[in-house]
N, CA and C atoms as an extended XYZ file, in Angstrom:
192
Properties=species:S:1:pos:R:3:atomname:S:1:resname:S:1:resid:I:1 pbc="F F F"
N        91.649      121.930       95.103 N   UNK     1
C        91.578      123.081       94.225 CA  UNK     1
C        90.966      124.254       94.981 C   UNK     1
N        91.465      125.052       94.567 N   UNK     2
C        90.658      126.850       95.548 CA  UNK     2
C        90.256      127.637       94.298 C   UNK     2
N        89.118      127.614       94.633 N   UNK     3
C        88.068      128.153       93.572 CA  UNK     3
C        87.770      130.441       94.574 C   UNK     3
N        88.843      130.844       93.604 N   UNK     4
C        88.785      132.057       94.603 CA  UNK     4
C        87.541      132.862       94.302 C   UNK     4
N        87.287      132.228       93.521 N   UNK     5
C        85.679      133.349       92.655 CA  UNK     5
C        84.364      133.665       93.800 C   UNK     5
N        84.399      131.914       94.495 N   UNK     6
C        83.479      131.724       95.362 CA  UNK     6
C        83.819      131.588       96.646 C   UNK     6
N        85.346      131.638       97.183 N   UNK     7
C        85.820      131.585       98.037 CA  UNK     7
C        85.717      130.009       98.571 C   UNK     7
N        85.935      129.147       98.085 N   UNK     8
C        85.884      127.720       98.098 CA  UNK     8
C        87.386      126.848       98.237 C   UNK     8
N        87.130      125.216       98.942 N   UNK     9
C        88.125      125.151       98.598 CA  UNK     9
C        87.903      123.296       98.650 C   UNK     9
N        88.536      122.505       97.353 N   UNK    10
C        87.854      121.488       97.075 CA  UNK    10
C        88.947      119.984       97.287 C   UNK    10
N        88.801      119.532       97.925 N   UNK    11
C        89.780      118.144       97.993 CA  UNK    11
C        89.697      117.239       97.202 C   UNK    11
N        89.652      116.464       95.991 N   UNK    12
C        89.128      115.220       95.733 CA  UNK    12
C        88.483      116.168       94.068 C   UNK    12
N        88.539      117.707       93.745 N   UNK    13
C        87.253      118.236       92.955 CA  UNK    13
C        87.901      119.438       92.533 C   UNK    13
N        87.704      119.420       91.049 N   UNK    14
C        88.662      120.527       90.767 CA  UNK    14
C        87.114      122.012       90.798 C   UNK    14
N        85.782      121.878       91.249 N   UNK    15
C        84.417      121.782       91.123 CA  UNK    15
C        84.249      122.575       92.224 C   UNK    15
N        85.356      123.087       93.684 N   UNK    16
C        84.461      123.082       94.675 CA  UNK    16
C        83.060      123.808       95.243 C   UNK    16
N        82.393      124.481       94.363 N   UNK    17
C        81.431      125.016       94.570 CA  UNK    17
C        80.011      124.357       94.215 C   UNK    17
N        80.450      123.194       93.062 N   UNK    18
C        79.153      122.817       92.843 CA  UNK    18
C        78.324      122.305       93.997 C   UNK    18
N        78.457      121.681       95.258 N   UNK    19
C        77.687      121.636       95.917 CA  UNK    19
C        77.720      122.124       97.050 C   UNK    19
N        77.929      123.730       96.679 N   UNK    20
C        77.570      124.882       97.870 CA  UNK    20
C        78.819      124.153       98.900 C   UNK    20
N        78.883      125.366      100.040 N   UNK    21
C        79.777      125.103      101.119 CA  UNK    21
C        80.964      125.879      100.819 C   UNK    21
N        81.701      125.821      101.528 N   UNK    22
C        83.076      126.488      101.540 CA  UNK    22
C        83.966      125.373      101.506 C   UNK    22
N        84.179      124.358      101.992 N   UNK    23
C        84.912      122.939      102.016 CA  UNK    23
C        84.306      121.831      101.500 C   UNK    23
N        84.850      121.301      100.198 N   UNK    24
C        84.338      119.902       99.515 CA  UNK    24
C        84.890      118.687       99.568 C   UNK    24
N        84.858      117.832       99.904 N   UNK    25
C        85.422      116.974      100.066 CA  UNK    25
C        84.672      116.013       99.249 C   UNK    25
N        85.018      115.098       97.735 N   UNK    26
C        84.852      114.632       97.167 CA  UNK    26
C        85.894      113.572       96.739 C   UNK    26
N        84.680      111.940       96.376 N   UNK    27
C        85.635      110.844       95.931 CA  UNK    27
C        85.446      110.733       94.412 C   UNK    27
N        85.458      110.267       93.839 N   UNK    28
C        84.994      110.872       92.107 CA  UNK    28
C        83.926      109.869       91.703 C   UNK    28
N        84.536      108.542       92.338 N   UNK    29
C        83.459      107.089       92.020 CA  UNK    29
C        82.095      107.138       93.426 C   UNK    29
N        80.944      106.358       92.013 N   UNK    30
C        79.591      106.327       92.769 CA  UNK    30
C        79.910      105.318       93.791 C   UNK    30
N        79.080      105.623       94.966 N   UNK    31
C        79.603      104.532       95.586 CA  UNK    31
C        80.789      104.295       96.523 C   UNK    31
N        81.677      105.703       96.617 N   UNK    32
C        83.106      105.938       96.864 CA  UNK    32
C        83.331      106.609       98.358 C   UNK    32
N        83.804      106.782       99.186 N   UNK    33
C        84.025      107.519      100.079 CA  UNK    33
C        84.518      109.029      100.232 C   UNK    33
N        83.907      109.538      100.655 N   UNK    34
C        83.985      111.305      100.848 CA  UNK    34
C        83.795      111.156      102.389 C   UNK    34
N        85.217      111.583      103.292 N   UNK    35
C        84.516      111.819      104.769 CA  UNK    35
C        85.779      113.031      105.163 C   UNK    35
N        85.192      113.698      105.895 N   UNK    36
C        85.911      114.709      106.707 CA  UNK    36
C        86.135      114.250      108.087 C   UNK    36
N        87.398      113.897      108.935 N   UNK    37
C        87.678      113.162      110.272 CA  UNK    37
C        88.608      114.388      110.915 C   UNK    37
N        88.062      114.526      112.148 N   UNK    38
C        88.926      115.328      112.787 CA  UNK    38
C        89.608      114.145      114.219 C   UNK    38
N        91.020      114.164      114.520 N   UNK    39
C        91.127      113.463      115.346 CA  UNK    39
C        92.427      113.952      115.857 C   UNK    39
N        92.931      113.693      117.386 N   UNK    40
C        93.849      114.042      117.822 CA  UNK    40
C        94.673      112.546      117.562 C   UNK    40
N        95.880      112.447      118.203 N   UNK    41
C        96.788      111.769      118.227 CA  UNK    41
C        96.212      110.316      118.995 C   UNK    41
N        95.306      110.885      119.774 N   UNK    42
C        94.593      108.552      119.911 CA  UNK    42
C        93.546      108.498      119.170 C   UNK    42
N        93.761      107.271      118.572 N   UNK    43
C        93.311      106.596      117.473 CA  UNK    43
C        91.890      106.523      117.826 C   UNK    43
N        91.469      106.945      119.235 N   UNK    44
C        90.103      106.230      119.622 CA  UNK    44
C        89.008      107.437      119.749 C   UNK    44
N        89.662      108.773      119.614 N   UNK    45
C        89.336      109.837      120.015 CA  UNK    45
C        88.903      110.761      117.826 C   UNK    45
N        87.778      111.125      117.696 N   UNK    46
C        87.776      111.444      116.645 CA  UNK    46
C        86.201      111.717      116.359 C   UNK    46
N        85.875      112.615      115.533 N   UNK    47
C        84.657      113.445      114.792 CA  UNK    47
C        84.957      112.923      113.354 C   UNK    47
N        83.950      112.149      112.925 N   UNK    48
C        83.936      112.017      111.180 CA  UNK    48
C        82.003      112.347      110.239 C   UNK    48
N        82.331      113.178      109.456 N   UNK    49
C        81.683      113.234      109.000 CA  UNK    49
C        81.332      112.675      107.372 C   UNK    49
N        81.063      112.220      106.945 N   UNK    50
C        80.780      111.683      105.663 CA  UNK    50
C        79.914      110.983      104.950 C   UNK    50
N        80.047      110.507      103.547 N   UNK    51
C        79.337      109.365      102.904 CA  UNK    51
C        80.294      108.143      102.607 C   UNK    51
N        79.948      106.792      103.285 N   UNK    52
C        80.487      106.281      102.219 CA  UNK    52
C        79.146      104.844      102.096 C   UNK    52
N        79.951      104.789      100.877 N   UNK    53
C        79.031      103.110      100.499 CA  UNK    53
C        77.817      104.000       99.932 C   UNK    53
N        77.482      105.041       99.648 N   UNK    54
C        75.808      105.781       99.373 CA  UNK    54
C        75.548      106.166      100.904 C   UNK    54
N        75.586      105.663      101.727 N   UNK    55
C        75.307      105.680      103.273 CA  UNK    55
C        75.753      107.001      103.867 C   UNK    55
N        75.004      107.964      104.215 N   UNK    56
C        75.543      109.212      105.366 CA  UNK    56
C        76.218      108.489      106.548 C   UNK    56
N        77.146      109.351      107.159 N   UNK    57
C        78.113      108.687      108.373 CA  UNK    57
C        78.103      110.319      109.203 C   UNK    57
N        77.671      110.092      110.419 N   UNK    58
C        78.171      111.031      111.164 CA  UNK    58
C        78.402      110.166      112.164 C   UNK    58
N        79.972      110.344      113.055 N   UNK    59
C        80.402      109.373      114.404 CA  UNK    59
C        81.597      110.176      114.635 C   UNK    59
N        81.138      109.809      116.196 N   UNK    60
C        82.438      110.105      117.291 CA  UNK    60
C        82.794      109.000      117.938 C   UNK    60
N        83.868      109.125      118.828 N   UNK    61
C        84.373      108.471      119.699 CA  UNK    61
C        85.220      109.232      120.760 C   UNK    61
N        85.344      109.182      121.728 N   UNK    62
C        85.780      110.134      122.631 CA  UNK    62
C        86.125      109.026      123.911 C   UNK    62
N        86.791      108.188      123.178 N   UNK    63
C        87.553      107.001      124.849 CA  UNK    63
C        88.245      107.588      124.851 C   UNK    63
N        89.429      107.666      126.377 N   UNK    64
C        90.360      107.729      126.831 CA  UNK    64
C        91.401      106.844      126.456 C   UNK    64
């Protein structure tokens, strides 16, 4: 959803401003996964940021 009021824009949240930011990425269930992954084309190579399980996740990987 793109919330143009606040200049927002929400994945998973028709909401995206309620918790500040410009990009939301939301799962709806407690307990659920919310992660943002940036990755090129090998599977081994990748930036993720998220929650899941309740648990914060920040990880890379950067093999060849």
């Amino acid at each position: 959803a793109v919330d143009s009021t606040n200049n927002s824009v929400g994945i998973g949240t028709t909401s995206p401003s309620t918790y500040g930011g410009k990009l939301n990425i939301t799962d709806g269930s407690v307990g659920g996964e919310s992660t943002l992954v940036i990755a090129n084309n090998n599977a081994n190579q990748f930036v993720r940021v998220g929650i899941n399980n309740n648990t914060a996740q920040i990880a890379y990987d950067n093999a060849e």
